[in-house]
C-alpha positions in Angstrom: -7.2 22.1 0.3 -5.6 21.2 3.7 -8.2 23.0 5.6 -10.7 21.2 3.5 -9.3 17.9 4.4 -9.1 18.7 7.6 -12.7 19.8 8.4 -14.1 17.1 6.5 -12.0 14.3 9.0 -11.9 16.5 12.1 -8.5 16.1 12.5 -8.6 18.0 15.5 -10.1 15.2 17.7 -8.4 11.7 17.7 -10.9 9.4 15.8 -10.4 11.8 12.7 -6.8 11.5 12.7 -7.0 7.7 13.1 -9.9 7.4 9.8 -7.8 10.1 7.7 -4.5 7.8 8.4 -6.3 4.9 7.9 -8.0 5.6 4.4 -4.6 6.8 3.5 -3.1 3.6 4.0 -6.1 1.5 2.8 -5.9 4.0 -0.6 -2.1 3.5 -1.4 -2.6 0.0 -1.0 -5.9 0.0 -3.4 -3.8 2.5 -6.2 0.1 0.3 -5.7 -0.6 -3.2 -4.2 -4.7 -3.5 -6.2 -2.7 -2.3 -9.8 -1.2 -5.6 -9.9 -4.1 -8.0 -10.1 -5.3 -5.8 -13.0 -2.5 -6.9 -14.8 -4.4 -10.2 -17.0 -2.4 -13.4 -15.6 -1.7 -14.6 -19.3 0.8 -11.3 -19.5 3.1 -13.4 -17.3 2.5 -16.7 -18.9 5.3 -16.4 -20.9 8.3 -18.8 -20.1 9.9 -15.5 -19.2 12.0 -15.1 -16.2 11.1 -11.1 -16.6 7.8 -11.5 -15.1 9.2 -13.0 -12.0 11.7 -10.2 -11.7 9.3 -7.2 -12.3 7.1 -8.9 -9.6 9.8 -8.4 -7.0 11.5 -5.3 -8.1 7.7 -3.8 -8.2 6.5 -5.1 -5.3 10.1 -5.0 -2.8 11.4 -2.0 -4.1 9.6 0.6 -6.0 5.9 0.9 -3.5 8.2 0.8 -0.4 10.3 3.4 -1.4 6.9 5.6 -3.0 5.4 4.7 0.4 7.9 7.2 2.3 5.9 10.0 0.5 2.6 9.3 2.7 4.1 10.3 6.3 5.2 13.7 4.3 1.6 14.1 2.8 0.4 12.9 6.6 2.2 15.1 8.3 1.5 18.1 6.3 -2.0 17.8 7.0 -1.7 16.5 10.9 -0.1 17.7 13.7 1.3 14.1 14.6 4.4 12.8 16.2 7.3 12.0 13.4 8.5 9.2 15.6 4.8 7.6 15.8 4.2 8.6 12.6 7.3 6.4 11.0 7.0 3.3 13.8 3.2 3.1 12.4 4.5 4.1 8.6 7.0 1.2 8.8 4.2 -1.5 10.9 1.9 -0.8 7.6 4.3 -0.8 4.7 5.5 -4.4 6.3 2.1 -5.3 6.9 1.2 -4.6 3.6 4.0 -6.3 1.7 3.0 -9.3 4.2 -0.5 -9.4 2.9 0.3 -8.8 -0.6 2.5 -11.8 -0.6 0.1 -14.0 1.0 -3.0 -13.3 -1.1 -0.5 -13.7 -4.3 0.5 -17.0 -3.4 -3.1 -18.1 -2.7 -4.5 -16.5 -5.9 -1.1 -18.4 -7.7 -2.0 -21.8 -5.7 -6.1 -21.8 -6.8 -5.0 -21.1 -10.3 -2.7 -23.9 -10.9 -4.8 -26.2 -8.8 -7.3 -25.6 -11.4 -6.1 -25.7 -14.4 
């Protein structure tokens, strides 16, 4: 499986690593961050406080702490520097949260402008 990965992104040459790392990233954020807008919006409409909390312990606590898991998976199947590896790791994962925050708010803002 590993070699298999690793012919089919030429991980040997320095472009391959950067699209295998890269679709990696973009594919965690798709399965973690993309679950939540799956979620229907009238789920949360609740006059519940638990909606609000769920948000934050999903989205602050429990995909950081599964994101440590990608540099292990990364690193088994690259030959990469740890130190790059976890500077770039921890760039993405706050990245990520960054984004996620910001297209939350603006998908929160255009539905209660609406309606």
């Amino acid at each position: 499986m590993i070699q298999k990965l690793q012919k089919t992104f030429h991980t040997d040459k320095w472009w391959g690593k950067t699209i295998f790392i890269i679709l990696t990233y973009v594919l965690y954020w798709c399965i973690f961050y993309g679950s939540w807008f799956l979620i229907p919006y009238d789920s949360f409409n609740k006059n519940t406080d638990i909606s609000g909390i769920l948000f934050l312990i999903y989205s602050f606590i429990i995909i950081p702490i599964l994101s440590f898991f990608i540099p292990y998976f990364i690193k088994k199947i690259l030959n990469i520097n740890k130190i790059f590896l976890y500077i770039l790791h921890i760039f993405l994962i706050l990245l990520s949260v960054w984004f996620f925050i910001h297209v939350s708010l603006i998908i929160a803002f255009k539905h209660f402008s609406i309606g």
